[in-house]
TORPA-4810 file (N, C-alpha, C, O; in nm, 3 decimals):
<nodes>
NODE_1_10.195_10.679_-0.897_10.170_10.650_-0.757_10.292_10.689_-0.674_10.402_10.647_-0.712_X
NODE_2_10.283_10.774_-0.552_10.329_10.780_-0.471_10.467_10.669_-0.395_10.440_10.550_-0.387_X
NODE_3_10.567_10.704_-0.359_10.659_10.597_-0.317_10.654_10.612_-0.148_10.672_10.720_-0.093_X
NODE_4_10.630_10.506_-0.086_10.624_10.530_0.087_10.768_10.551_0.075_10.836_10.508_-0.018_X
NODE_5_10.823_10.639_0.202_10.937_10.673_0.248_10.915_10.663_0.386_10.801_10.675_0.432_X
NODE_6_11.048_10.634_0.484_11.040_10.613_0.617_11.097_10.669_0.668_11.207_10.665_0.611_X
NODE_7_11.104_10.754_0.779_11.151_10.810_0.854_11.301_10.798_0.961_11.298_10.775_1.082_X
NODE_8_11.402_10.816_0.892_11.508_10.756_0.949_11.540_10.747_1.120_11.619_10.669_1.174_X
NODE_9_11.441_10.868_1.198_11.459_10.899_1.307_11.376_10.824_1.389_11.434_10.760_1.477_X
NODE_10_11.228_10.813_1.382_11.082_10.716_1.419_11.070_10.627_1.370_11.006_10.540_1.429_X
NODE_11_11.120_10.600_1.244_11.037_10.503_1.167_10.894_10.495_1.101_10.835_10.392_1.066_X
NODE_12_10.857_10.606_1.092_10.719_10.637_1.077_10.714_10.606_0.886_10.815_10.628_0.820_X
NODE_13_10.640_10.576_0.847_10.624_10.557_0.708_10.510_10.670_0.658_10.409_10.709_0.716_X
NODE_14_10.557_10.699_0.551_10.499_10.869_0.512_10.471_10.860_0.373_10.536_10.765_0.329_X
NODE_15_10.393_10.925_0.265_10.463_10.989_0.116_10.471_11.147_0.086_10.471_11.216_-0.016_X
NODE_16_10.479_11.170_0.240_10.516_11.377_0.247_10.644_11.338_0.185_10.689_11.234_0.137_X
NODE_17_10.681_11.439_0.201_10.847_11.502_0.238_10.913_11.503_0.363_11.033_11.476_0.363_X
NODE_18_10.840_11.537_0.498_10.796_11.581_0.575_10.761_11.423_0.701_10.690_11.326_0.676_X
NODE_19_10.819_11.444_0.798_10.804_11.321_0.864_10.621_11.362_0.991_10.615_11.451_1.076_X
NODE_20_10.534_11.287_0.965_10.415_11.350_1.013_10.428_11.320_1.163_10.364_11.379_1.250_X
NODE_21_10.530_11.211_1.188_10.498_11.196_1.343_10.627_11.320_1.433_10.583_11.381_1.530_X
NODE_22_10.731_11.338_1.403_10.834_11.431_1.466_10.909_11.523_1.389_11.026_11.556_1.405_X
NODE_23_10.808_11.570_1.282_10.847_11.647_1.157_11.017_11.673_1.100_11.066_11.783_1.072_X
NODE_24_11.075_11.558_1.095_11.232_11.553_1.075_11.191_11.499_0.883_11.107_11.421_0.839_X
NODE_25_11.287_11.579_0.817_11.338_11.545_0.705_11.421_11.453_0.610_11.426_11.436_0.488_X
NODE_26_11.490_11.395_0.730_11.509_11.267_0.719_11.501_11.151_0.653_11.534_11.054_0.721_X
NODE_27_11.462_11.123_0.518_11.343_11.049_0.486_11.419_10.951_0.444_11.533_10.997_0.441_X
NODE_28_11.419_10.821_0.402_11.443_10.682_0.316_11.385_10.620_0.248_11.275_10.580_0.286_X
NODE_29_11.423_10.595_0.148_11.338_10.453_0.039_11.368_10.317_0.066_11.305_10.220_0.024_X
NODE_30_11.475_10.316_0.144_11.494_10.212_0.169_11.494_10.143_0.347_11.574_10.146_0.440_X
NODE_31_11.382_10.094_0.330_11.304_10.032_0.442_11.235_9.917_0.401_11.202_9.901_0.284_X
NODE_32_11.207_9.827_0.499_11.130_9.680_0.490_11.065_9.682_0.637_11.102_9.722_0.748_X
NODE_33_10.948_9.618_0.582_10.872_9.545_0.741_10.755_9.641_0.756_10.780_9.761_0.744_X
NODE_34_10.622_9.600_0.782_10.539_9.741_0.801_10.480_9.695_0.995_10.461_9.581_1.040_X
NODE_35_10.469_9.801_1.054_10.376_9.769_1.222_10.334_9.873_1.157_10.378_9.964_1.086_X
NODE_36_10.197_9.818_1.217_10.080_9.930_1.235_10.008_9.928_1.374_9.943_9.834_1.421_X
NODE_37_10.030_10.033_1.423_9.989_10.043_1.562_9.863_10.173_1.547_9.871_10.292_1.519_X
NODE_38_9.751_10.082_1.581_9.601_10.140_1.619_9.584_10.211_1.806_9.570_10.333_1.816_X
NODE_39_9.586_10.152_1.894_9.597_10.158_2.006_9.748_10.186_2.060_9.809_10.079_2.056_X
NODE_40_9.809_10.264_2.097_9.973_10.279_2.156_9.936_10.258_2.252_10.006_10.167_2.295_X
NODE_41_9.818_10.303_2.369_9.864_10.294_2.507_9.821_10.174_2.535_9.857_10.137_2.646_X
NODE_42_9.739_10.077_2.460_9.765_9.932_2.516_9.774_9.820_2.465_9.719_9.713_2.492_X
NODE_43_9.885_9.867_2.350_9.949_9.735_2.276_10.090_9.767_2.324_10.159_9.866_2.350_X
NODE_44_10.102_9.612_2.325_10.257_9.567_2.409_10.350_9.615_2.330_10.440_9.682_2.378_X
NODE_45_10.344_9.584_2.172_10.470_9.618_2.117_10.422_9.781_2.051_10.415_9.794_1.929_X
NODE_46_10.406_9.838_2.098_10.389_9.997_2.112_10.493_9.984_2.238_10.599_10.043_2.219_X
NODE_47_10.485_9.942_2.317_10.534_9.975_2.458_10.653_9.928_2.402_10.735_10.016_2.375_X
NODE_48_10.690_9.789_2.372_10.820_9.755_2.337_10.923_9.820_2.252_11.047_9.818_2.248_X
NODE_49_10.812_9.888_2.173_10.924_9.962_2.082_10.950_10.053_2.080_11.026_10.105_1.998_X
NODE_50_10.876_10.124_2.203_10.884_10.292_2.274_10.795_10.400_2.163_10.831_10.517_2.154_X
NODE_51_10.669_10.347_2.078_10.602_10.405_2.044_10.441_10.469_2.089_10.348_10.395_2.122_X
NODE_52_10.430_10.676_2.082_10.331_10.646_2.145_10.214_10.725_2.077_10.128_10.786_2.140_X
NODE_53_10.223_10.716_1.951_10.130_10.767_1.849_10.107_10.688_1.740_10.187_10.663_1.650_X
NODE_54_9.956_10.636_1.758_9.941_10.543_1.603_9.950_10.583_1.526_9.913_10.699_1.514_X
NODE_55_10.012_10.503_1.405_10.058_10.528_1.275_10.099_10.422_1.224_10.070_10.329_1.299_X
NODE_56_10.183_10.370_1.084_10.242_10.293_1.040_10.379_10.309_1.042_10.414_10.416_0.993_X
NODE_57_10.475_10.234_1.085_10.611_10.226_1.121_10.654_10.088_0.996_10.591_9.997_0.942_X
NODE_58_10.810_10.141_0.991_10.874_10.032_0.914_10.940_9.998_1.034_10.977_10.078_1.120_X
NODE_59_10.956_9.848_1.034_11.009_9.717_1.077_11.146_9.799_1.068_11.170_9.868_1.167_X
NODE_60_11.231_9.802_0.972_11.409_9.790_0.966_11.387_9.928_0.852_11.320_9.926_0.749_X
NODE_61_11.457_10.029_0.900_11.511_10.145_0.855_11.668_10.146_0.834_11.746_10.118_0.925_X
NODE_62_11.710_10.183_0.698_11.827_10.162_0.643_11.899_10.307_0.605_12.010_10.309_0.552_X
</nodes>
């Protein structure tokens, strides 16, 4: 099975290589916390956290 990796730049959680939301290389294993944002333009913490494409994000990128 696949290992999620996170995106050191977005935070986007992936198992490319390849970051799918701002295609940076970037990648980490070491991350905690999952948001999943369905709706960006009208969930608050989309807005709060300056995200504006659904996807799954890690909480704390290391």
């Amino acid at each position: 099975m696949a290992r999620e990796v996170a995106c050191k730049k977005c935070k986007a959680v992936t198992i490319g290589k390849v970051c799918p939301i701002c295609k940076a290389t970037d990648l980490t294993l070491d991350w905690s916390g999952i948001i999943i944002i369905f709706d960006a333009l009208k969930s608050e913490i989309a807005a709060t956290l300056d995200i504006s494409i659904p996807h799954k994000y890690a909480h704390k990128v290391s």
